[in-house]
C-alpha positions as a Markdown table, in Angstrom:
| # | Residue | x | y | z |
|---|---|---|---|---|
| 1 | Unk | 46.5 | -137.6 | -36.1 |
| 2 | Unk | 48.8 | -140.1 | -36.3 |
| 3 | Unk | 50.2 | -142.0 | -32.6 |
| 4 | Unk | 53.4 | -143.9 | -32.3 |
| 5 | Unk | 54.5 | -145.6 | -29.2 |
| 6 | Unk | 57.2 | -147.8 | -28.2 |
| 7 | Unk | 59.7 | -148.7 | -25.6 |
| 8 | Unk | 62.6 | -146.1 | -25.3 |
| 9 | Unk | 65.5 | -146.5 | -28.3 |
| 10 | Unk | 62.9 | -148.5 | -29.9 |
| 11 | Unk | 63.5 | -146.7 | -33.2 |
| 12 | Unk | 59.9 | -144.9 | -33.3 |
| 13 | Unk | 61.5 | -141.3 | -34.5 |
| 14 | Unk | 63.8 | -142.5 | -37.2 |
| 15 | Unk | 60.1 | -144.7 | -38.1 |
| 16 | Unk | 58.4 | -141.1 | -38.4 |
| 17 | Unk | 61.4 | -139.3 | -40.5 |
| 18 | Unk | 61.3 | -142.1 | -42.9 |
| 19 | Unk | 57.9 | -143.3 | -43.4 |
| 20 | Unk | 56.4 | -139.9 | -44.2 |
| 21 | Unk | 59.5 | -138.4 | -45.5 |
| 22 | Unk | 60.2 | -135.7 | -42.7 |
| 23 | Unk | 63.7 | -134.2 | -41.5 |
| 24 | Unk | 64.8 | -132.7 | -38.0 |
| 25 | Unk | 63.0 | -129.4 | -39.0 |
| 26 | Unk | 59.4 | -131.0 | -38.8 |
| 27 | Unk | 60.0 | -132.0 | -34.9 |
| 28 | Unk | 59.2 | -130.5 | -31.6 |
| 29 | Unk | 61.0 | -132.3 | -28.5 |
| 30 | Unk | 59.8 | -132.2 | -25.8 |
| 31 | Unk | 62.8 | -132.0 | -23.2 |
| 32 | Unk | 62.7 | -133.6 | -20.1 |
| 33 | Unk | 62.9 | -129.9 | -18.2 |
| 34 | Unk | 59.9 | -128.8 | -19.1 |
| 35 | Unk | 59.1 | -125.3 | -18.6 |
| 36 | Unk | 55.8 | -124.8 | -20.5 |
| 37 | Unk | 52.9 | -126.6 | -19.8 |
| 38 | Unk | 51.7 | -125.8 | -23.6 |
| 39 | Unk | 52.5 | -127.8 | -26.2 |
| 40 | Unk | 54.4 | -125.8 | -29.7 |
| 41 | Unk | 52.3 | -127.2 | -32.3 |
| 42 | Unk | 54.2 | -125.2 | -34.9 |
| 43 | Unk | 56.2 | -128.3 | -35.9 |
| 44 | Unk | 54.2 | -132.1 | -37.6 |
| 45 | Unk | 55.9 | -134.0 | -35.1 |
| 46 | Unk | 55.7 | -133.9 | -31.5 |
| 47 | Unk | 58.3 | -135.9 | -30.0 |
| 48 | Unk | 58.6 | -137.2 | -26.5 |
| 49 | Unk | 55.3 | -136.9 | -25.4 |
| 50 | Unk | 56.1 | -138.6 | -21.9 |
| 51 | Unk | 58.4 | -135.8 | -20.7 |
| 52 | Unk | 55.0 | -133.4 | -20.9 |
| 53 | Unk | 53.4 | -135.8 | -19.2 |
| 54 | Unk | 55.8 | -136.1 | -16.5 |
| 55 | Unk | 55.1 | -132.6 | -16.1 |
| 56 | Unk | 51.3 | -132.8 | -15.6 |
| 57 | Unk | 52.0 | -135.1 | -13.0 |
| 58 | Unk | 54.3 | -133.5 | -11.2 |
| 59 | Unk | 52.1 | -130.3 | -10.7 |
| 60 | Unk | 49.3 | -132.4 | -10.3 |
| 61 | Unk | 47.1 | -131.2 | -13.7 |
| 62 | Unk | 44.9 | -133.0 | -16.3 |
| 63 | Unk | 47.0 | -133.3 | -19.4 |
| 64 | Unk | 44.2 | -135.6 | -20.4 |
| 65 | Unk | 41.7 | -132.3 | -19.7 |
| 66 | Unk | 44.0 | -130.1 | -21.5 |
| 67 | Unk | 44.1 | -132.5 | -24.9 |
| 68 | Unk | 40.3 | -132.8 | -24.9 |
| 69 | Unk | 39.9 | -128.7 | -24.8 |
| 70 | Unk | 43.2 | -128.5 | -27.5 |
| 71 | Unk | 42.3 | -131.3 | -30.1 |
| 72 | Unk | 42.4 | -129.4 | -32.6 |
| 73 | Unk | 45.9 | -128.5 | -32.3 |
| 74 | Unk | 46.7 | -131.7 | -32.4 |
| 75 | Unk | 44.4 | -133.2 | -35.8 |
| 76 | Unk | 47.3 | -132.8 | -38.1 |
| 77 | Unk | 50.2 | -134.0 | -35.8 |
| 78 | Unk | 52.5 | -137.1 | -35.6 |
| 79 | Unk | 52.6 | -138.3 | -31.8 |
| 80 | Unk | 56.0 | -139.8 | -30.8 |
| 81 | Unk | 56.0 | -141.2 | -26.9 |
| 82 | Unk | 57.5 | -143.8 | -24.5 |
| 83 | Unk | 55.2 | -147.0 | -23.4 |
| 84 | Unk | 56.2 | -146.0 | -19.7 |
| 85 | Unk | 53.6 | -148.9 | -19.0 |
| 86 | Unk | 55.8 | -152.1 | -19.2 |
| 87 | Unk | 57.6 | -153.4 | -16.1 |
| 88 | Unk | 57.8 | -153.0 | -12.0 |
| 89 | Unk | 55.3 | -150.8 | -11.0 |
| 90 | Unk | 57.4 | -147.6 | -10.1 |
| 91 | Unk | 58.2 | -147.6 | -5.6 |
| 92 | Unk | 57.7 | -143.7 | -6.0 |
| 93 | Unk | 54.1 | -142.1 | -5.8 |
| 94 | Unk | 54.9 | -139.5 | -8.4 |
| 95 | Unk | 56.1 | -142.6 | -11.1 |
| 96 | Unk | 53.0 | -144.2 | -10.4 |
| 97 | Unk | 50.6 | -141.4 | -11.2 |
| 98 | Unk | 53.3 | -140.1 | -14.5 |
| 99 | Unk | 52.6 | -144.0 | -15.9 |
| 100 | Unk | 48.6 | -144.1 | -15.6 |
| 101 | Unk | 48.6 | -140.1 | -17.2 |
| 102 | Unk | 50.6 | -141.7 | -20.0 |
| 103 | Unk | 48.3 | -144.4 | -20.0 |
| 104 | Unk | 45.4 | -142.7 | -19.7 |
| 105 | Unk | 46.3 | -139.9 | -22.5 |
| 106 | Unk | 47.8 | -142.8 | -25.0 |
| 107 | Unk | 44.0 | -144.1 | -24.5 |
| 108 | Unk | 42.2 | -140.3 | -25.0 |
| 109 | Unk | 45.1 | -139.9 | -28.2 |
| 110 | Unk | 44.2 | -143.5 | -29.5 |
| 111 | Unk | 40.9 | -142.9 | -29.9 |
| 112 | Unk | 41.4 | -139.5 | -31.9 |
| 113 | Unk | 44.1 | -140.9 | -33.9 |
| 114 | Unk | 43.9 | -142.5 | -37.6 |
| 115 | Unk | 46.6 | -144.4 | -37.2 |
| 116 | Unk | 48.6 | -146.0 | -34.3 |
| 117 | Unk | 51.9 | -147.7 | -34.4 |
| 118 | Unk | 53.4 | -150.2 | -31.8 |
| 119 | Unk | 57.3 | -150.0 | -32.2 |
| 120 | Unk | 59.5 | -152.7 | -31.0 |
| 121 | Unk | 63.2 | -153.4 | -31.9 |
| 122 | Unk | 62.4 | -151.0 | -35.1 |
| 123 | Unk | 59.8 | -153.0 | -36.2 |
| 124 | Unk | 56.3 | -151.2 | -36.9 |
| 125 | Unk | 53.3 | -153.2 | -35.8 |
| 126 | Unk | 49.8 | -151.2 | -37.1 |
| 127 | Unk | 47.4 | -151.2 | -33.8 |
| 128 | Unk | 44.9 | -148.7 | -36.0 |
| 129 | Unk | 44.5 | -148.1 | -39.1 |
């Protein structure tokens, strides 16, 4: 499992295409009208990870929960999400809880993961290798 993390526009997905030689077809997005609370882990690259998370926290579920019982769908994958965790803390209740999800999932993915990249102004820094 590979995790890659950055601000937004920060260049992480072109990263992933052209470090391990991948096109469009290898990507799942996640869109930010999520449907689904399931992840499609037909694709190597899962892609806007945030906007699932959203999701949990909207309908008040434990994404974290959900990766622990699923991590095995997840071994093989390339991780692509938002740092939601820089800046004002968020005035709405529901922003507040959608940034320590991320946070706390980024932790639960970390920790699984072989690698983890930091992306910032489309240059990699290796947290974990």
């Amino acid at each position: 499992m590979i995790l890659v993390f950055g601000g937004a526009y920060s260049g992480k997905l072109n990263f992933v295409l052209e470090k391990y030689n991948l096109n469009k077809k290898d990507i799942i997005t996640i869109n930010e009208e999520v449907d689904n609370l399931e992840i499609n882990a037909s694709k190597k690259v899962i892609y806007k990870l945030h906007n699932l998370t959203y999701k949990y926290a909207l309908d008040n579920k434990d994404i974290v929960k959900y990766f622990r019982e699923n991590i095995s769908l997840f071994k093989d994958k390339i991780i692509i999400c938002d740092d939601i965790s820089e800046g004002i803390v968020p005035l709405k209740k529901e922003d507040r809880v959608w940034r320590e999800t991320t946070g706390k999932l980024l932790q639960e993915i970390s920790k699984e993961a072989n690698e983890v990249y930091r992306l910032f102004c489309g240059i990699p820094m290796v947290i974990k290798k």
